[in-house]
KEMAR-115895 format. One record per residue (C-alpha): x, y, z; residue in three letters. Coordinates in steps of 0.25 Angstrom, whole numbers, plus 5000, padded with zeros to 4 digits. Layout:
<nodes>
XYZala ...
</nodes>
This chain:
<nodes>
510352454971unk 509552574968unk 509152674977unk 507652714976unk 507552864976unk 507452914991unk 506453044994unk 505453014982unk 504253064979unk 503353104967unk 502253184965unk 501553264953unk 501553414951unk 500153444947unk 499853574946unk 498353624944unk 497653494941unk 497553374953unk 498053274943unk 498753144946unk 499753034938unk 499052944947unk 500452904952unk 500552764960unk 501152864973unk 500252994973unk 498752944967unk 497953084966unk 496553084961unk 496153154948unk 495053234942unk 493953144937unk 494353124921unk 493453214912unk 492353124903unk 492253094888unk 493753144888unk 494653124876unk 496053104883unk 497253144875unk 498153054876unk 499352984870unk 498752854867unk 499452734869unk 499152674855unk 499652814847unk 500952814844unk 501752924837unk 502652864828unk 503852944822unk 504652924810unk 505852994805unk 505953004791unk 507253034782unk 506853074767unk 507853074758unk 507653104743unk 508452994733unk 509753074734unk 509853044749unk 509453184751unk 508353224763unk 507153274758unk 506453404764unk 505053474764unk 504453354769unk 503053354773unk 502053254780unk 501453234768unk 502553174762unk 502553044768unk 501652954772unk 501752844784unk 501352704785unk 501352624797unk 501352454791unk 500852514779unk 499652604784unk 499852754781unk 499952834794unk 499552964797unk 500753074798unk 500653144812unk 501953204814unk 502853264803unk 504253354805unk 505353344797unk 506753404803unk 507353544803unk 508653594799unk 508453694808unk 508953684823unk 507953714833unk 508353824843unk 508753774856unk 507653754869unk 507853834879unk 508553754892unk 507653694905unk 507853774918unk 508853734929unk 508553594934unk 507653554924unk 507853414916unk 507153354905unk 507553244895unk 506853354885unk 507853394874unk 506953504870unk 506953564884unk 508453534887unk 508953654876unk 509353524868unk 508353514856unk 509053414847unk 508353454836unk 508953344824unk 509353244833unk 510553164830unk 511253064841unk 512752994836unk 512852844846unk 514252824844unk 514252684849unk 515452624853unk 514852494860unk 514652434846unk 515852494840unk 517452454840unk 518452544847unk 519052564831unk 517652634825unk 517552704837unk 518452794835unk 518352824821unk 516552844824unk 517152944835unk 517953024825unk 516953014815unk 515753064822unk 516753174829unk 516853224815unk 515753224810unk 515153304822unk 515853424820unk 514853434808unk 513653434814unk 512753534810unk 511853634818unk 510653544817unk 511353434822unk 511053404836unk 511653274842unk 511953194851unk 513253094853unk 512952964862unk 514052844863unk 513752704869unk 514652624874unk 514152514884unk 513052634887unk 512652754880unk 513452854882unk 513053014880unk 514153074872unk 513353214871unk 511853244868unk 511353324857unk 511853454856unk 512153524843unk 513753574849unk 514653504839unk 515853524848unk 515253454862unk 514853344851unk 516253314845unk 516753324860unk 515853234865unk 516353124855unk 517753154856unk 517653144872unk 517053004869unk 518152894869unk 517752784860unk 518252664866unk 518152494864unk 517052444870unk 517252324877unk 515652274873unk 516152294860unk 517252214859unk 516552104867unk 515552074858unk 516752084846unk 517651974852unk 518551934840unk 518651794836unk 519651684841unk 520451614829unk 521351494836unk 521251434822unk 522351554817unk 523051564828unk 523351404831unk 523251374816unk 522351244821unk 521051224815unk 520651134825unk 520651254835unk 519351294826unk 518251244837unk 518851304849unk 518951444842unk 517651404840unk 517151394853unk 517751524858unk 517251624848unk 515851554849unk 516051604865unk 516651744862unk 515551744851unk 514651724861unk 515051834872unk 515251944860unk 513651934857unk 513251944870unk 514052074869unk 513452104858unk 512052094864unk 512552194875unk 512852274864unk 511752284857unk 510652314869unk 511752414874unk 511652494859unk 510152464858unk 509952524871unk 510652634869unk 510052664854unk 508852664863unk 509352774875unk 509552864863unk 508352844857unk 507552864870unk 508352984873unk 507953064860unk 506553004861unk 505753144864unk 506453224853unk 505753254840unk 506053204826unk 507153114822unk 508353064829unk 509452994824unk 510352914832unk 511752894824unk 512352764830unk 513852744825unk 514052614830unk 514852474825unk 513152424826unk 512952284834unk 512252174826unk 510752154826unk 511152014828unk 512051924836unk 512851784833unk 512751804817unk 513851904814unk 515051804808unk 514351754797unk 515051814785unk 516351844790unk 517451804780unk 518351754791unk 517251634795unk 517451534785unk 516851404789unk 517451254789unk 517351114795unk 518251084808unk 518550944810unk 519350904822unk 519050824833unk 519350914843unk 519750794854unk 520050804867unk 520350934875unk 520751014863unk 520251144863unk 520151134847unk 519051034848unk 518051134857unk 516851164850unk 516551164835unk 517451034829unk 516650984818unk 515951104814unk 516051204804unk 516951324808unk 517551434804unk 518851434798unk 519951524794unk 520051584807unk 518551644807unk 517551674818unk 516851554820unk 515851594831unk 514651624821unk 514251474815unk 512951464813unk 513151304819unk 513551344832unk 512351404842unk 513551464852unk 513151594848unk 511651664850unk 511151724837unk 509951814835unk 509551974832unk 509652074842unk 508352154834unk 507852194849unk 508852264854unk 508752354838unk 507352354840unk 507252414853unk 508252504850unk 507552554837unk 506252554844unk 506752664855unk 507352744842unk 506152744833unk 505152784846unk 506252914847unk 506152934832unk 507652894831unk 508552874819unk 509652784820unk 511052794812unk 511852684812unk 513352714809unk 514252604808unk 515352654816unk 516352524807unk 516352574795unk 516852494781unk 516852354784unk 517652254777unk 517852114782unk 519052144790unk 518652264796unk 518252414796unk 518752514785unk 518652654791unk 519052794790unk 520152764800unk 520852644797unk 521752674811unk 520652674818unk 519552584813unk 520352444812unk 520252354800unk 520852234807unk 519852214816unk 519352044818unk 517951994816unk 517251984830unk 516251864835unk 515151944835unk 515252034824unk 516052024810unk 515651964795unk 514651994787unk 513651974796unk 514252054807unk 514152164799unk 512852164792unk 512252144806unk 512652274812unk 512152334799unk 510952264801unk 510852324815unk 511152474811unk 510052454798unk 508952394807unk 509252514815unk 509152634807unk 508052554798unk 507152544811unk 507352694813unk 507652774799unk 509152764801unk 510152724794unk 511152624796unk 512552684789unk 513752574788unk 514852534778unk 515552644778unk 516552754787unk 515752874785unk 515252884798unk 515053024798unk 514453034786unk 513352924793unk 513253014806unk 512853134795unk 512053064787unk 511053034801unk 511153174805unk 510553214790unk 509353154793unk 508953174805unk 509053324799unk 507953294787unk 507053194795unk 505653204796unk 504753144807unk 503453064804unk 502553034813unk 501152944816unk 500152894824unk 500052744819unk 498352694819unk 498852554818unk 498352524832unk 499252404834unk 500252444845unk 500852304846unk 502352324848unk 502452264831unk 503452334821unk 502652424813unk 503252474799unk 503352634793unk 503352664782unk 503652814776unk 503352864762unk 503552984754unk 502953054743unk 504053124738unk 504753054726unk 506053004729unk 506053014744unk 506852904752unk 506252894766unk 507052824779unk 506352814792unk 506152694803unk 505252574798unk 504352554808unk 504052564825unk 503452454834unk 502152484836unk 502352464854unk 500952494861unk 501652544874unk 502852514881unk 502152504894unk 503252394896unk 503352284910unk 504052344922unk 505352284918unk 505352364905unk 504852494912unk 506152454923unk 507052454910unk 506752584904unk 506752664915unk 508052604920unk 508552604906unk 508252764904unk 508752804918unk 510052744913unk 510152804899unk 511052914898unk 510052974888unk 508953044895unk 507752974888unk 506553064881unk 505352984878unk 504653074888unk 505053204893unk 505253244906unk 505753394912unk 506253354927unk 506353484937unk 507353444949unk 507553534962unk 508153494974unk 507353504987unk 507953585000unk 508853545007unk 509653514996unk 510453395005unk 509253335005unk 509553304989unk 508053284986unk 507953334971unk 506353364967unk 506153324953unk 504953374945unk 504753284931unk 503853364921unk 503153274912unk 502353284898unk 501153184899unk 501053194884unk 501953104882unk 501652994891unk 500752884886unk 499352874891unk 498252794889unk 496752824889unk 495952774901unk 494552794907unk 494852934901unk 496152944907unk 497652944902unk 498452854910unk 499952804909unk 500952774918unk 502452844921unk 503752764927unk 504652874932unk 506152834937unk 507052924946unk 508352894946unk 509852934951unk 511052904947unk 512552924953unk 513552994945unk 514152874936unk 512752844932unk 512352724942unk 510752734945unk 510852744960unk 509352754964unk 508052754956unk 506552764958unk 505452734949unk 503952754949unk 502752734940unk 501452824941unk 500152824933unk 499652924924unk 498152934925unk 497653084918unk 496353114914unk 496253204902unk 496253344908unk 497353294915unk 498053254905unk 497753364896unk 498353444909unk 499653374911unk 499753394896unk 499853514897unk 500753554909unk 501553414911unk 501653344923unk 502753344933unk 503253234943unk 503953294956unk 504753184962unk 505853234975unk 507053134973unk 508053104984unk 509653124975unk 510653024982unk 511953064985unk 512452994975unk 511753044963unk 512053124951unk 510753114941unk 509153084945unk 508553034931unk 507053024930unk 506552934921unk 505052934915unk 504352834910unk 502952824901unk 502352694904unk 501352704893unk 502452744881unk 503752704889unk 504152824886unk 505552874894unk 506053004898unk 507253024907unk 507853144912unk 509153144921unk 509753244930unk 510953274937unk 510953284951unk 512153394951unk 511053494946unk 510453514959unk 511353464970unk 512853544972unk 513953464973unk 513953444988unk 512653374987unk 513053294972unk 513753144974unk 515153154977unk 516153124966unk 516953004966unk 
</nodes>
C-alpha cells in the first residue's frame, strides 16, 4: 500500500501581481477582467500539425535548397496554409550552457544536452530470439564507431520494460560501451509465445495419434497468443515512452527499432507453411485411447505439420491487434517521430535464417505455434510497413545488412524538412484525416506520414487521467510534452528531511479555453517517491484550476509561474518524481530527482 506524501503543502510564488490558479486548496480573489479584451490564447480547436518530410530526387538522392514554396499541403484533399517551414542543418549547434546546482528539468535544451539531429536505436530483445540477438548486438556495435559529429543518439533496450541503455550524446566510445555492457539474453516472453509444435505422429509412426497432437498444440497455440498479446502492449507502450520522452524537441526524430517485429494479427500465422499439408483422418478413436481425443474425422494436417491453425476449429481467437499500432503511431506522430523498422532476422528461407554469421544465427530452428509460414512472416512485415507508412519511416527487411538500415535512418533525419499547419477543417472528431504533400520540383520523390486523427481534447475520464500519470511516473524516460524546471532545497534541520521543491512552469503551453473573457484549464500534478530498486513507495496527486484573465495571462507569459510545494522524503527514498499533467491537451512532463543530491549519506536509505 502507498504511503501519501507526509508534510505537504502547495502554494503559488507570485511575484508583483495578486493573481491566483484558482486552485481547489488556496482560492484567492483576482482582479476584475478587463472588457472588450481579445485573450490570446491557445485555443482548444487549433492545432498545430507537423510533418517530416524526406525529398529524395530519382536517384535516391536527398534534395537541398528547399523552400516553402516548394510544396504545397493538403488536409483530405483541401490545400492548407504552410505556417511553419525548417529544413535540417549539417551543422552541429554549440552546446547549452549547464543548469546551476539543484536545478532539474526534463528540458534537453537547458540540460547542456541539445540533440540537435536526433536519432534513437530500440534494440528490442522481447521480440527477438537469443541467436539474432547477438549478431543485432555486433552489428549496431560496429556500426557505431562510425557515427559522425552530427550524429546525436541515444541506445534504449526492452526487454520485459524499457531499459535505458544511454541517452543521446554524441561520445562514440560511452555509446559502443554501453551496448557491449548490455547482455543480450533469451527472453522467456519470447520463447513463450514461440512454443514449437508436438509431432507424436513422427515420433510413434501412428497416424492415429493425429487428433490427440491435435488437441495439445491447439492448447500450446492457445497459451503462445496470449503471450503474444503481452508482447505486443509491452512493445506498443514502450514505442510510445520514447515517443513521449522526445516530444518537446524540435524537428524530426527517428526512432530505429531493430527488432524480430510481433504480428499485427493473432491465430492466422500457419497458413502457408510447406510442413502443414492437409488430409482426412479416419479412426474411430474408441474407448480411452488417447489417439481418439479431439479431431477424428476431420481434416488434419499431415506429414508431421503444425495442425493448430485450421481454419475449422474455433480453439483459437483470431483477429487484428491495429489498437495497440495505432496508439503507438499516434503518440509518435503527436512528437513528430520517424520510425525505422529493422528486422533484426535477416534472409529467410523456409527453414530458417540465412545470416552473416551462420555460428551464430541458427538455420535449424522449427516452425513455432504462433509464428512460422508464409503468413507468419508477411504479417510482421505488415506490422513494421503500417508502421513506418503511419510515420514517414521505412520498414527495412529481407536482408542481413543491418547496418547499412541503421545508416540509411540516420541519412535522413539529416536532410529532413519540417512542415507544419493550422488545419480550418473545423471537425475535431477523433476521425483519421489524410496528408497529402506535393512538390513542384520535377522528379522529386517525397515520403512522410499519411495522415493524424483529428482528437478534440484528450481531457479523458478519471481512469484514463489515473493511467497516464501512473504510467509516466513509471517510465524510465522523463516525459517532455511539457516542460518543467523544478528547484529543490532542503529545509533546516536537515533531519527533518523536508525537501522544498519550487516547479517553474510555461503557461504557453498549456491548453486554455476562452471563457466570460477569461482563459481557464485545469493542471493534475503527481509527487512521487521511490525506493532504490524502483518500487513507487508513496505518491500524492492534486488537481487545481487555471482561471487567468488576459493581463494575467499576458503576465505569466512572460515570467512563468512557479509552484512551491515542501515534501516530507522517507527514509527509505532515493528519487521524488514530479509529474504534470495538462488537462485540456493531455500533455505530460515529468522531471525525476535523486534524493542523494541534497541529503549525505548518513541521512540516504541504508544499502542493502
Amino acid at each position: 500500500m502507498l504511503a501519501r506524501l507526509p508534510a505537504v503543502g502547495l502554494s503559488f510564488l507570485l511575484t508583483f501581481s495578486p493573481v491566483s490558479l484558482a486552485a481547489h486548496q488556496a482560492p484567492a480573489s483576482t482582479p476584475a477582467p478587463a472588457p472588450n479584451q481579445q485573450p490570446n490564447v491557445i485555443r482548444s480547436t487549433t492545432r498545430l500539425v507537423q510533418i517530416s518530410v524526406i525529398a529524395q530526387d530519382g536517384k535516391g538522392q536527398p534534395l537541398i535548397g528547399l523552400k516553402k514554396e516548394d510544396f504545397t499541403v493538403l488536409d483530405d484533399g483541401k490545400p492548407q496554409k504552410i505556417s511553419v517551414f525548417s529544413c535540417a542543418s549539417l551543422a552541429p549547434p554549440a552546446p547549452p550552457p549547464a543548469l546551476p546546482p539543484h536545478y532539474f528539468t526534463n528540458r534537453f535544451d537547458l540540460k547542456g544536452e541539445d540533440p540537435g539531429a536526433i536519432n534513437v536505436i530500440l534494440f528490442d530483445t522481447l521480440n527477438t530470439s537469443s541467436q539474432d540477438q547477438t549478431y543485432v548486438r555486433q552489428q549496431v556495435g560496429r556500426f557505431l564507431q562510425t557515427i559522425k559529429p552530427q550524429d546525436h543518439v541515444a541506445i534504449y533496450a526492452l526487454t520485459t520494460k524499457l531499459v535505458v541503455l544511454h541517452d543521446f550524446t554524441r561520445d562514440v566510445s560511452t555509446l559502443v560501451d554501453a551496448v557491449s555492457r548490455f547482455t543480450p539474453k533469451e527472453v522467456a516472453a519470447f520463447d513463450a509465445s514461440n512454443s514449437q509444435a508436438l509431432d507424436l505422429v513422427s515420433l510413434t509412426g501412428d497416424p492415429q495419434w493425429q487428433g490427440f497432437q491435435n488437441a495439445l498444440n491447439n492448447a500450446e497455440g492457445q497459451i503462445a497468443d496470449q503471450n503474444t498479446l503481452n508482447r505486443i502492449g509491452t512493445t506498443a507502450g514502450a514505442l510510445e515512452a520514447i515517443a513521449n520522452h522526445t516530444a518537446t524537441l524540435p524537428g524530426r526524430k527517428n526512432l530505429i527499432w531493430v527488432s524480430g517485429g510481433f504480428p499485427i494479427q493473432i491465430g492466422m500465422s500457419q497458413l502457408g507453411n510447406p510442413q502443414v499439408q492437409m488430409q482426412p483422418v479416419t479412426g474411430s478413436g474408441a474407448g480411452g485411447d488417447p489417439r481418439s481425443v479431439a479431431g477424428a474425422g476431420r481434416s488434419q494436417p499431415g506429414g508431421g505439420g503444425d495442425p493448430t491453425n485450421q481454419l475449422t476449429r474455433n480453439e483459437r481467437e483470431s483477429g487484428l491487434q491495429t489498437d495497440a499500432v495505432k496508439k503507438a503511431t499516434d503518440a509518435l506522430n503527436r512528437a513528430n517521430m520517424a520510425i525505422y523498422p529493422v528486422d533484426a532476422r535477416g534472409v529467410e528461407t523456409g527453414t530458417g535464417t540465412i545470416g552473416m554469421s551462420p555460428e551464430i544465427r541458427s538455420s535449424t530452428a522449427q516452425p513455432s505455434l504462433s509464428s512460422g509460414g508464409f503468413y507468419g512472416r508477411q504479417d510482421l512485415h505488415d506490422t513494421a510497413n503500417l508502421l513506418a507508412d503511419r510515420t514517414g519511416g521505412k520498414a527495412y527487411y529481407g536482408n542481413n545488412d543491418i547496418r547499412g538500415a541503421v545508416r540509411s535512418a540516420f541519412d535522413d533525419a539529416r536532410h529532413a524538412c519540417t512542415i507544419g499547419f493550422y488545419p480550418d477543417h473545423g471537425k475535431w472528431d477523433g476521425k483519421y484525416r489524410e496528408i497529402k504533400v506535393k512538390s513542384s520540383l520535377s522528379g522529386a520523390h517525397l515520403r512522410y506520414r499519411q495522415g493524424y486523427y483529428a482528437f478534440a481534447d484528450r481531457a479523458g475520464s478519471e481512469e484514463v487521467v489515473k493511467s497516464e500519470l501512473h504510467e509516466a511516473a513509471l517510465s524510465p524516460l522523463e516525459t517532455t510534452s511539457l516542460g518543467i524546471v523544478v528547484n529543490g532545497k532542503p529545509l533546516e534541520p536537515l533531519s527533518s528531511r523536508t525537501l522544498q521543491l519550487q516547479v517553474a512552469l510555461d503557461p504557453k503551453q498549456f491548453l486554455l479555453k476562452e471563457s466570460d473573457s477569461r482563459q481557464k484549464g485545469a493542471l493534475d500534478m503527481l509527487f512521487v517517491q521511490s525506493d532504490a530498486a524502483g518500487n513507487i513507495i508513496a505518491a500524492d496527486k492534486q488537481h487545481f484550476d487555471i482561471n487567468f484573465d488576459q493581463k494575467q495571462y499576458e503576465y505569466f507569459c512572460k515570467v512563468g509561474i512557479i509552484l512551491q510545494r515542501n515534501v516530507g522524503v522517507l527514509p527509505e527514498s532515493s528519487e521524488i518524481r514530479v509529474v504534470l499533467r495538462d488537462v485540456g491537451s493531455g500533455g505530460l512532463g515529468s522531471v525525476y530527482i535523486p534524493v542523494k543530491e541534497f541529503y549525505g549519506p548518513e541521512l540516504l536509505p541504508a544499502a542493502k
